[in-house]
FIVO-749717 format. One record per residue (C-alpha): x, y, z; residue in three letters. Coordinates in steps of 0.001 Angstrom, whole numbers, plus 500000, padded with zeros to 6 digits. Each point is the difference from the previous one (the first is absolute). Layout:
<nodes>
XYZala...
</nodes>
This chain:
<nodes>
186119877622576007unk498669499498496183unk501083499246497193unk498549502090497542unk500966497966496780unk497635496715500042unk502039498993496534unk502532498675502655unk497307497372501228unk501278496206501065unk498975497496501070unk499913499703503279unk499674503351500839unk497831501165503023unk497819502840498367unk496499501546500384unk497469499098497346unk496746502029498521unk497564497332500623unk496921502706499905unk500668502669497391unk497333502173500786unk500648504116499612unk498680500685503435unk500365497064502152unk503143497724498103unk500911497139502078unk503897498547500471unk500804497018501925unk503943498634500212unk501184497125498248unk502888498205498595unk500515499747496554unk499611496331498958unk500832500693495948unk500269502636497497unk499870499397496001unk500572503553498436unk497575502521501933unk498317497134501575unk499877498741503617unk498569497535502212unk499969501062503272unk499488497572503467unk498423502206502289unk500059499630503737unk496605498680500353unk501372497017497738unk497695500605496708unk502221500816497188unk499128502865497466unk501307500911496090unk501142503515499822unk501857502328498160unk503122501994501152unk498139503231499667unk498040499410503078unk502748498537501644unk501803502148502570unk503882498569501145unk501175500345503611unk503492500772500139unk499919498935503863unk498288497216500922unk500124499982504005unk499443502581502348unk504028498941501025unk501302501554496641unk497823502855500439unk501552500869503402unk502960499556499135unk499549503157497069unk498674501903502795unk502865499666502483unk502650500286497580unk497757503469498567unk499610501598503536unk503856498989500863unk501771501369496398unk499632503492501803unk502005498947502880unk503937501141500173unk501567496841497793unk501493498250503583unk496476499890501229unk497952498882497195unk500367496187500644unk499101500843504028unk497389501584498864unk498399498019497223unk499851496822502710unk498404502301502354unk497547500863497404unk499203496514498956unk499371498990503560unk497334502244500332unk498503499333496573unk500331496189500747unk496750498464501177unk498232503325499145unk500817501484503270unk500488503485498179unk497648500241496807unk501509502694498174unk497321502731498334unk498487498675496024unk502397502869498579unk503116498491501244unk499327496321499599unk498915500912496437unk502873502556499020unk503099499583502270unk502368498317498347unk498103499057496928unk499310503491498631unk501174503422499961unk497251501484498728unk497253499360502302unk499840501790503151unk501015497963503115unk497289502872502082unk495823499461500366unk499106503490501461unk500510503454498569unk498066503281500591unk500780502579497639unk499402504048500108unk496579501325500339unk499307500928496252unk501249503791499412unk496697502078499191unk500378500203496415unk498988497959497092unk503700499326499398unk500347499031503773unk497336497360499505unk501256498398497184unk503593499759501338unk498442498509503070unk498045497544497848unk503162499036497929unk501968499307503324unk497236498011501500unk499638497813496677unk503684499265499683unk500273499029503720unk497216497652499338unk501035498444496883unk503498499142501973unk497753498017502690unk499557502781502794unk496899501399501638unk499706503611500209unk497946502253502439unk498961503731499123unk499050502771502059unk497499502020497868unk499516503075502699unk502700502344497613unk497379499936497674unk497578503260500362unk496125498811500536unk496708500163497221unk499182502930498522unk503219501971500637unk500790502122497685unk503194498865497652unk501699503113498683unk500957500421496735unk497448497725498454unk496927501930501402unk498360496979500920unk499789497815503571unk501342497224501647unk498317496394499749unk501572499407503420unk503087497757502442unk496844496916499499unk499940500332496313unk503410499718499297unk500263497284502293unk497695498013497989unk502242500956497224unk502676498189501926unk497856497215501235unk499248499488495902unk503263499902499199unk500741497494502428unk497540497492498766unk502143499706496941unk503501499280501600unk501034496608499931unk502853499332502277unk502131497235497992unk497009499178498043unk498226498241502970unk498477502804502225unk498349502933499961unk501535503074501716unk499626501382503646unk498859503204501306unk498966501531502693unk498923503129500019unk499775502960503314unk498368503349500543unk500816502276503427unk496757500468501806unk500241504405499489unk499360499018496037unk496649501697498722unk499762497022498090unk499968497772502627unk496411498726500573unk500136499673495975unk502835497309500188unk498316498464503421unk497235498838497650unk501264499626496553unk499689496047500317unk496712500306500575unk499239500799496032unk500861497051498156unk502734500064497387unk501773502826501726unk503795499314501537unk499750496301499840unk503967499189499520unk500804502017503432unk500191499221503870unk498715503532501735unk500625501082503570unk499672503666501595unk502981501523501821unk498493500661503606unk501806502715501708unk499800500335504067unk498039502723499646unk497201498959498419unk499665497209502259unk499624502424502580unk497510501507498350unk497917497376499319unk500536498891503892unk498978503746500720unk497389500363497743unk501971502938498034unk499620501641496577unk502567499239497693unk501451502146497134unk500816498553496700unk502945502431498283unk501681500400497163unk502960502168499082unk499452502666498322unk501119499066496675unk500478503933499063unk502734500590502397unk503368500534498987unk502549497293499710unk496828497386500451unk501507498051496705unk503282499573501902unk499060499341503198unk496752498525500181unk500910495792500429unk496653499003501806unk501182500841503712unk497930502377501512unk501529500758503344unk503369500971497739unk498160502483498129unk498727501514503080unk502967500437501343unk501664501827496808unk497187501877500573unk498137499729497278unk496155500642499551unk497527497009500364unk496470500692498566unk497071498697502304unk497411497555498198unk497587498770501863unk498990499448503834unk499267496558501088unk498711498285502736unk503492497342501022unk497536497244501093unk497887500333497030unk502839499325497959unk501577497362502358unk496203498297499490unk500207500140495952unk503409498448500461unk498525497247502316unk496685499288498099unk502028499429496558unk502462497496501866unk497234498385501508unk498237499507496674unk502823499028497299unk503040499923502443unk501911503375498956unk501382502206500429unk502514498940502462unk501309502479502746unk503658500999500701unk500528502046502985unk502702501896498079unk501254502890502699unk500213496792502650unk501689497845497077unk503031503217499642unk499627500444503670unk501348496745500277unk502332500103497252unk503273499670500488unk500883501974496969unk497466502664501216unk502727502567500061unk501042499799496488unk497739498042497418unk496145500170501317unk497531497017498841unk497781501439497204unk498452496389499200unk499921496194500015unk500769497149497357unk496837498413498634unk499657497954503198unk500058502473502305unk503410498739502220unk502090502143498795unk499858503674500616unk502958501930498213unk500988502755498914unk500145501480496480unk502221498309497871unk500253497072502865unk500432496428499401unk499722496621502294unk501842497504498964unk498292496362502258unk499984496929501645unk498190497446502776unk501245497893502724unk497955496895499657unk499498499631503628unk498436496720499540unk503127498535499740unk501393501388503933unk497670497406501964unk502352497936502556unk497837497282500183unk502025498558503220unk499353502886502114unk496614501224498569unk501413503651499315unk501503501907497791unk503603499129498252unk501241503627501478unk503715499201499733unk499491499306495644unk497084502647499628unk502881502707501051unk502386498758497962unk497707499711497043unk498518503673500680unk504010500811499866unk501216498916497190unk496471501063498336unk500695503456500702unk503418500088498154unk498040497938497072unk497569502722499354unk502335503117500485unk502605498172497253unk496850499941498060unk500048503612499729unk503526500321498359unk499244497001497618unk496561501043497850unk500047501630497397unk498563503774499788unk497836501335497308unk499916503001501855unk502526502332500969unk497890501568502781unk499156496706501147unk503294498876500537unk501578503502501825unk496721499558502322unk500563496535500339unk504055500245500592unk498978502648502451unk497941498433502762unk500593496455498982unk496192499011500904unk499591496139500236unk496502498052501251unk500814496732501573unk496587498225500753unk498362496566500954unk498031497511498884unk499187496053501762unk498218502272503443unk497154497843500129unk501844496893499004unk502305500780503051unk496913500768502257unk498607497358499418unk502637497442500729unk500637502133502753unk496067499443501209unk499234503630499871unk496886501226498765unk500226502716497846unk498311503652501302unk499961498602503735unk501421502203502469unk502917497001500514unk500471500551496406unk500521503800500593unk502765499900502326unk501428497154497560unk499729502653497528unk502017502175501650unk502935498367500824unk500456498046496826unk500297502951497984unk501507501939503069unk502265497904499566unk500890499766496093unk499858504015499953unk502776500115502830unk502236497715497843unk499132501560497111unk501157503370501483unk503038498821501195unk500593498327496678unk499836503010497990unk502299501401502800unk502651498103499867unk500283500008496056unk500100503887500302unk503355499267502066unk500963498018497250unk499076501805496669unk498633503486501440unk496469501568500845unk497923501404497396unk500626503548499266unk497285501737501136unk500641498210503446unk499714502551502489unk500353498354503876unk497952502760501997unk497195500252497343unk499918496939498672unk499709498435504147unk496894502900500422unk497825498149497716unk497154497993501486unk501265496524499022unk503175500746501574unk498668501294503379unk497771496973500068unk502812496715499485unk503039501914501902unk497492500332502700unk499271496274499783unk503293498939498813unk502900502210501205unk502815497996498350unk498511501042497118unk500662503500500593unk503373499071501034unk501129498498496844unk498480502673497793unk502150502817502278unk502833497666499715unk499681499171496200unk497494502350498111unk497054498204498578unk500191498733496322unk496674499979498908unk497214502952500286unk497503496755500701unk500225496978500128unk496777497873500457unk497029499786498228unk497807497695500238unk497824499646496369unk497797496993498443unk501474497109499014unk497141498755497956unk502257498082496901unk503298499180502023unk498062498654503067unk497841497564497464unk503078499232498410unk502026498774503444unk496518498588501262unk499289502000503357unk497516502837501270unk500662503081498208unk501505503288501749unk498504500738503586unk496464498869499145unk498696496922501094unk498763497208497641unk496770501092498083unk498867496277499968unk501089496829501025unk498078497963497327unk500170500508496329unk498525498793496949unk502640498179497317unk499316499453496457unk500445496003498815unk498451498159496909unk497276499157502276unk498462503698501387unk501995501411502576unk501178498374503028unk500120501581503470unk503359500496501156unk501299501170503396unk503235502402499959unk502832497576501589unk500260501049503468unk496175499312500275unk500590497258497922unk502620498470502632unk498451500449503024unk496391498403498089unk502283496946499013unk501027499593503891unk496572500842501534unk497656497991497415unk496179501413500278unk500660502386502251unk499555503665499314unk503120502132500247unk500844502320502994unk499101503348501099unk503369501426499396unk499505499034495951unk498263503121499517unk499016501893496664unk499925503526499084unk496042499728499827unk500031498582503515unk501668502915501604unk497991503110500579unk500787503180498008unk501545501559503756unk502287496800499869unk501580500530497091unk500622503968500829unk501558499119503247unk502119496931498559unk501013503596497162unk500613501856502684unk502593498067502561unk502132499125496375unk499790503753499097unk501908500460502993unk502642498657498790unk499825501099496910unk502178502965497888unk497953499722497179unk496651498727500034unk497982497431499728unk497728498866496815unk496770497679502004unk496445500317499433unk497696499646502792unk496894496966499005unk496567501755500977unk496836497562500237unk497693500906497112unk497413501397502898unk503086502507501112unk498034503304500631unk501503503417498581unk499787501255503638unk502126496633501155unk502459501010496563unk500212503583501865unk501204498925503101unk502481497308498691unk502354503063498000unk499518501688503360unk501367497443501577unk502912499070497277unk501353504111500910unk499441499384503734unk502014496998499787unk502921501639498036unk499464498513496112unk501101502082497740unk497310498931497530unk496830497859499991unk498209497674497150unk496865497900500520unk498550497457498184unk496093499418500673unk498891496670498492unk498241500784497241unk500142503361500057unk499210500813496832unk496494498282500001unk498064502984502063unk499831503671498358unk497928501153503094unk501810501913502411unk497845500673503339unk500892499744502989unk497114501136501969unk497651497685499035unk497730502611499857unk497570499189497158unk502207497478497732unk499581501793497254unk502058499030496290unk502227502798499265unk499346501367496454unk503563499524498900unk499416496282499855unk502043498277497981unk499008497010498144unk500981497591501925unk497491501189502503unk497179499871498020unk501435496154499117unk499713499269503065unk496667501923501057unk498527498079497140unk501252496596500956unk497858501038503253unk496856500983498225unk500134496596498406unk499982498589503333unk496826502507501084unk498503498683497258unk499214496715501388unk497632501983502196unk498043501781497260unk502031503276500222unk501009501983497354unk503929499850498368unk500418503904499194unk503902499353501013unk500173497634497039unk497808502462497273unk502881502259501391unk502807497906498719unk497904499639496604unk500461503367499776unk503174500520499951unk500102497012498068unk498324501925497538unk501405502874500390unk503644498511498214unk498238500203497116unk499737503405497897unk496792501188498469unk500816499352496404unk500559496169500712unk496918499836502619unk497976501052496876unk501474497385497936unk499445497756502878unk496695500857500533unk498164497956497896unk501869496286501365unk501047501326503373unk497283498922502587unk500631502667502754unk499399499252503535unk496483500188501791unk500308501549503307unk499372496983502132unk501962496663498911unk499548496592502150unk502526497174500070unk502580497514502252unk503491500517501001unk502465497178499617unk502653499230502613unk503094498106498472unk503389499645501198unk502415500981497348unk503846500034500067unk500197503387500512unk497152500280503126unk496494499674500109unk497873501031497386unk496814501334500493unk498117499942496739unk496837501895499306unk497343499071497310unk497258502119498835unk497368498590498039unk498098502851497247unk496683497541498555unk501457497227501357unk503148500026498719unk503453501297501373unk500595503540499204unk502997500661502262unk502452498508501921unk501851501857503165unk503285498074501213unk501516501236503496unk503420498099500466unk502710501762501723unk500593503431501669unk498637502749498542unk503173502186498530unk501898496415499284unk500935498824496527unk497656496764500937unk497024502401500383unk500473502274497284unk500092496786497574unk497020498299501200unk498085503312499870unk501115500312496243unk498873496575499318unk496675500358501201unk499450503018498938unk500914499122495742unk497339496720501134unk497259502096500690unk500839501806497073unk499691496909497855unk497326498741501594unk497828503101499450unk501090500236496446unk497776498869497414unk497700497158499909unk502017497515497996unk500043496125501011unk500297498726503417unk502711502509501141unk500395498775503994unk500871496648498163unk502667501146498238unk501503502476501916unk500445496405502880unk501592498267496964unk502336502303499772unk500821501179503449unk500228496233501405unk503238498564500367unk501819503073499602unk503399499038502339unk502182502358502173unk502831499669501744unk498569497550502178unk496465498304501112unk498304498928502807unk497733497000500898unk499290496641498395unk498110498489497418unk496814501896499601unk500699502452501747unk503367501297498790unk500074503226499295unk502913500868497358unk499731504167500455unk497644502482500671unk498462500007496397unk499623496346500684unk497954500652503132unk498092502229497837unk498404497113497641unk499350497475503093unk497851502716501455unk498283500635496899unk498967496138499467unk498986500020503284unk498204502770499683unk497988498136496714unk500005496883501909unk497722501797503005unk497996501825497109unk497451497187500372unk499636500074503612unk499495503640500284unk496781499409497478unk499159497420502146unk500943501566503469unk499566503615499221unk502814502710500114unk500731500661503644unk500517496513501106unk502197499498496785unk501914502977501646unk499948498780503157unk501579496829499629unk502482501677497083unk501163501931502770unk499840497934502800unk503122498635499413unk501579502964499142unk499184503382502359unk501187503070498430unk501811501373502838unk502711502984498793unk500322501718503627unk501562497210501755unk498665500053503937unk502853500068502926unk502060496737499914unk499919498430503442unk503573501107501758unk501201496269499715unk499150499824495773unk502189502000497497unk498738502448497766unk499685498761496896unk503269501220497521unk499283502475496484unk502253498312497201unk500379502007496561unk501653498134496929unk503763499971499802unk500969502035497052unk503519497907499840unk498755496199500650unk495876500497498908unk498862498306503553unk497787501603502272unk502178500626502771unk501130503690500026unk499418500991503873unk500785503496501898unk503042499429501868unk502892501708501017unk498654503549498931unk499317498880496370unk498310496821497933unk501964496818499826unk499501496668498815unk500007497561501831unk500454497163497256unk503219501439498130unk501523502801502627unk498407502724497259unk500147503360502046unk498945503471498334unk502438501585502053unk503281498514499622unk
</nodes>
């Protein structure tokens, strides 16, 4: 809890200082207050170096132990209680907070107790948008004041009638569901939740849309719908006919029909059965489509899959409030006006050490009590929403998760994705759903069921057949009792409260074991602690096969390891499945067969690096560029040509670039330009420069024009990353300067001023520190003078030769050997600045600072 008045600064206060005030990338590091005269403050920070500050950038801590911050909790959760069991129950809570052993969901810790303003809930999913212009904004003005209160919002845009449809009234047409989505997606990009984060949103379209292939591929033209998670709503039937080879209709209502205003909400199979027209669009080929849907994952990653008719098929509130969509993250499928209200078990903390198993007796009790801690969370938020809270009051839907799994596994010598660790799987969260069940049971007895609670129907759904089957008490108590809560697990990323309690986030395992830590000296390589330990008691010896990394595990692994949770799961599950970067589109196609073979309800890879290749082939047939390219493609294919170069070939890849170099400019200024702008011959020779930077390696093209560099290319990063999309800019206004004119000895001053330019961090020593990318930048441009008398010596190909033969430009990384990982794709953290945003857990997530997009 803060306190937002820094006037009431001491000394001796615990706070958080501003020690980088930068608009992007500010830095805050905690510190007592040493002194304060007026606004001024000297601050001893934990590192030991003492700083002079001002108030302004000072932020108080009105707790200053995780202790006093469970105890807000516990007394929060237990104030809903009956007043003689409020004390029970606030010790109960704060044993399970104690220690971490239940880590409550960021919009509780943050609001319960301390606020009631802030919503105490991280999912919602609200109506598809009624098909109006007035629909759309009312949708838009929900979605932003859900946001601006801290939650993530999901939207399914299928109500929405296709392109081209004619709009009534207006005489004019439809721009389309995908339009206004990036309307939505816009919009989203300027929320600020609390000032600190941007909004989340995912958006959905049913797979009968006629403007389904449009949204498949919308990502695939820069600048469109760049604020929004997408996934497709799979229905059995399609699968079938993509299994069967089928056609496939994509429908519409007819928006003509009477009463379609009314009654039209975006569910298809309800409008059939009111019997209402549906107007045919277009005839498709299923697998064609299922393809499109599988190439554009393969290549950038989305959209994501929900197998939505399985997903209410399983459902326990199938028989009353469908699933229409998912929060941002995609473990959360709810209906419209649904919330989730969350929190983990930090099963790191349920090793018995003296037996080598699992503390079974305390994981129960924990998963008890846990239960009655999230449903009390339900009657203590506050509601900005009327519709919210009647849903909410109604089926009393709660998501209990878990975070520690690999922590656990691998005290427990398990290795994560072995077939051991599948039947491990199993009855660990066998286990925690059967007590979680009988949980929510025996509060029912207590306080009631919800109200939609419906024994026959609501013991019919999927779920229900599945854990009764397994678990017949279970079935028992809810007979005996009634069942509380509609669901009750869920098992979502834990990106920022699994950081913050320092174990392996939600069901994934750890991306890395090693990681890089910024000092005054570079960074330093740091191991996370459980490595750490068993390094300190094993000195030079590597670690174990059980301490196994995401990157490790093959993509199949990490589907099965999805699919024995899902099992056990009411909700679902947010996870992304790590591809190798030389994952095949064919090998992408049969993993989402797999992931609705194996019972997921929805499926999200992550190929390293992804983003890099814009060719999508999977025949091998002639290896031919498609002629969408983007420009990241022609980086890269001119990065190559440099390479051909060194055997006399020609670089038409990088004349390519130059052209649409050129082409940013308009024709007035090229005439301007004309007379000091030397344009670019077809053929240009020169070296590429390998440097490690602190944000990768750098591979750093020169060109000379007359002997004198004319352009610079800089490949750092994965194409479609923040990292990548800088360094292009960088070299691209370089060649511009260098091109420009003829005015004094221009490579000279452009290293004066791009040397020493410092980041967030550095790597190397002495000479050859490198303070940033723009840094690396100048080192390879003296080099580049400094071999500019060799190569008149020497001649131009061996210059090249030995330029490159310490630095290959290799961009399609070959097969790593089964025992090496594949190398990990880190993007810059837009909440901490460092280069450490991963693909984890269904979304990006730092792993410096906990940052997640999703939560």
């Amino acid at each position: 809890m803060k306190d937002a008045d820094s006037n009431n600064t001491k000394v001796g206060d615990v706070v958080l200082v501003l020690t980088k005030d930068d608009p992007k990338f500010p830095a805050k590091e905690v510190g007592e207050v040493i002194a304060r005269n007026g606004k001024n403050v000297t601050v001893k920070l934990r590192s030991g170096d003492t700083i002079e500050s001002s108030i302004e950038k000072l932020t108080l801590t009105v707790e200053k132990t995780p202790d006093e911050l469970w105890d807000r909790l516990a007394k929060a959760m237990a104030s809903v209680e009956a007043p003689e069991k409020q004390q029970e129950w606030t010790e109960k809570f704060r044993y399970i907070l104690d220690d971490w052993k239940l880590v409550p969901g960021g919009r509780i810790a943050a609001g319960a107790g301390a606020s009631d303003e802030l919503t105490l809930f991280n999912c919602y999913v609200i109506p598809s948008p009624h098909d109006s212009r007035g629909g759309i904004m009312q949708t838009l003005s929900e979605m932003t004041e859900i946001m601006s209160r801290g939650g993530g919002v999901g939207i399914n845009l299928s109500s929405l009638r296709p392109r081209r449809s004619i709009v009534q009234g207006v005489n004019g047409s439809s721009s389309g569901a995908v339009s206004w989505g990036g309307l939505f997606s816009y919009t989203t990009g300027l929320i600020e939740q609390g000032g600190s984060r941007r909004g989340a949103l995912m958006l959905m379209i049913n797979d009968w849309h006629p403007d389904l292939l449009d949204f498949i591929t919308v990502k695939q033209t820069m600048g469109q719908v760049t604020n929004a998670n997408l996934s497709v709503c799979v229905s059995n039937g399609f699968m079938k006919a993509v299994k069967e080879d089928l056609e496939w209709e994509l429908v519409f209502p007819d928006t003509k029909a009477e009463g379609y205003d009314e009654l039209w909400d975006g569910d298809l199979a309800k409008w059939k059965q009111l019997g209402k027209p549906v107007k045919h669009y277009r005839t498709v080929r299923a697998r064609e489509v299922w393809h499109t849907i599988i190439e554009s994952a393969w290549k950038s990653a989305e959209p994501g899959i929900v197998f939505m008719e399985y997903y209410n098929e399983m459902s326990n509130s199938w028989y009353f409030n469908p699933i229409i969509c998912t929060n941002p993250c995609g473990e959360q499928g709810l209906p419209a006006w649904g919330v989730c209200n969350l929190s983990a078990i930090n099963l790191s903390k349920f090793y018995d050490a003296e037996n080598h198993d699992v503390a079974w007796e305390d994981l129960a009790k924990t998963v008890q009590y846990s239960v009655r801690f999230l449903d009390n969370v339900i009657d203590k938020t506050p509601y900005h929403f009327e519709e919210n809270q009647k849903n909410q009051t109604s089926e009393r839907r709660v998501g209990l998760g878990s975070m520690g799994l690999a922590e656990l596994m691998i005290k427990l010598e398990i290795r994560y994705g072995s077939p051991e660790s599948l039947e491990f799987l199993d009855k660990l969260y066998g286990f925690m759903a059967k007590e979680a069940y009988v949980a929510s049971a025996n509060i029912a007895g207590e306080k009631g069921s919800f109200t939609q609670f419906d024994y026959e129907k609501f013991m019919q759904s999927g779920f229900m057949k599945n854990i009764v089957k397994e678990f017949p008490e279970v079935g028992t108590s809810i007979k005996k009792n009634g069942m509380r809560n509609v669901t009750v697990i869920t098992q979502a990323p834990t990106g920022s409260t699994g950081t913050m309690v320092g174990t392996s986030t939600g069901i994934e395992p750890y991306f890395a074991f090693e990681y890089y830590r910024q000092s005054r000296l570079g960074f330093d390589k740091q191991y996370v602690p459980i490595a750490q330990e068993w390094k300190d008691k094993h000195p030079g010896q590597e670690l174990p096969a059980h301490f196994v990394t995401a990157m490790d595990l093959s993509a199949e692994d990490h589907i099965r390891a999805q699919a024995a949770i899902q099992r056990w799961v009411d909700s679902s599950i947010s996870k992304t499945a790590n591809c190798p970067s030389d994952f095949t589109v064919e090998e992408t196609k049969r993993l989402y067969e797999l992931a609705f073979d194996l019972g997921c309800k929805g499926v999200t890879i992550y190929r390293d690096g992804s983003r890099d290749v814009q060719v999508l082939s999977t025949d091998k047939k002639d290896g031919k560029k498609d002629e969408k390219a983007t420009a990241s493609t022609e980086v890269e294919s001119a990065a190559a040509a440099v390479s051909a170069s060194t055997e006399g070939q020609d670089t038409q890849a990088i004349a390519s670039l130059n052209g649409s170099l050129n082409a940013g400019v308009d024709a007035k200024t090229e005439e301007v330009f004309d007379q000091e702008y030397r344009r670019r011959p077809q053929v240009l020779r020169g070296s590429t420069y390998k440097i490690n930077t602190p944000f990768g390696m750098a591979y750093i093209t020169i060109n000379d024009m007359n002997g004198t560099p004319s352009e610079i290319f800089l490949n750092v990063g994965k194409a479609g990353s923040d990292v990548f999309a800088m360094a292009e800019a960088l070299g691209r206004v370089c060649s511009l300067f260098l091109r420009y004119g003829d005015h004094g000895n221009k490579v000279s001053l452009l290293i004066k001023h791009l040397k020493g330019i410092g980041g967030s961090g550095a790597i190397g020593f002495g000479a050859n520190r490198v303070e940033s990318i723009a840094d690396a930048v100048a080192k390879a441009l003296e080099m580049h003078q400094e071999g500019s008398t060799s190569l008149a010596e020497a001649g131009a190909g061996a210059h090249q030769a030995a330029a490159l033969k310490e630095a290959p430009v290799a961009y399609t990384a070959a097969a790593p050997a089964a025992s090496k990982p594949t190398a990990i794709s880190t993007d810059l953290c837009p909440s901490c600045g460092s280069a450490a945003l991963v693909n984890t857990e269904g979304c990006k997530t730092c792993s410096n600072c906990g940052y997640s997009r999703c939560s």
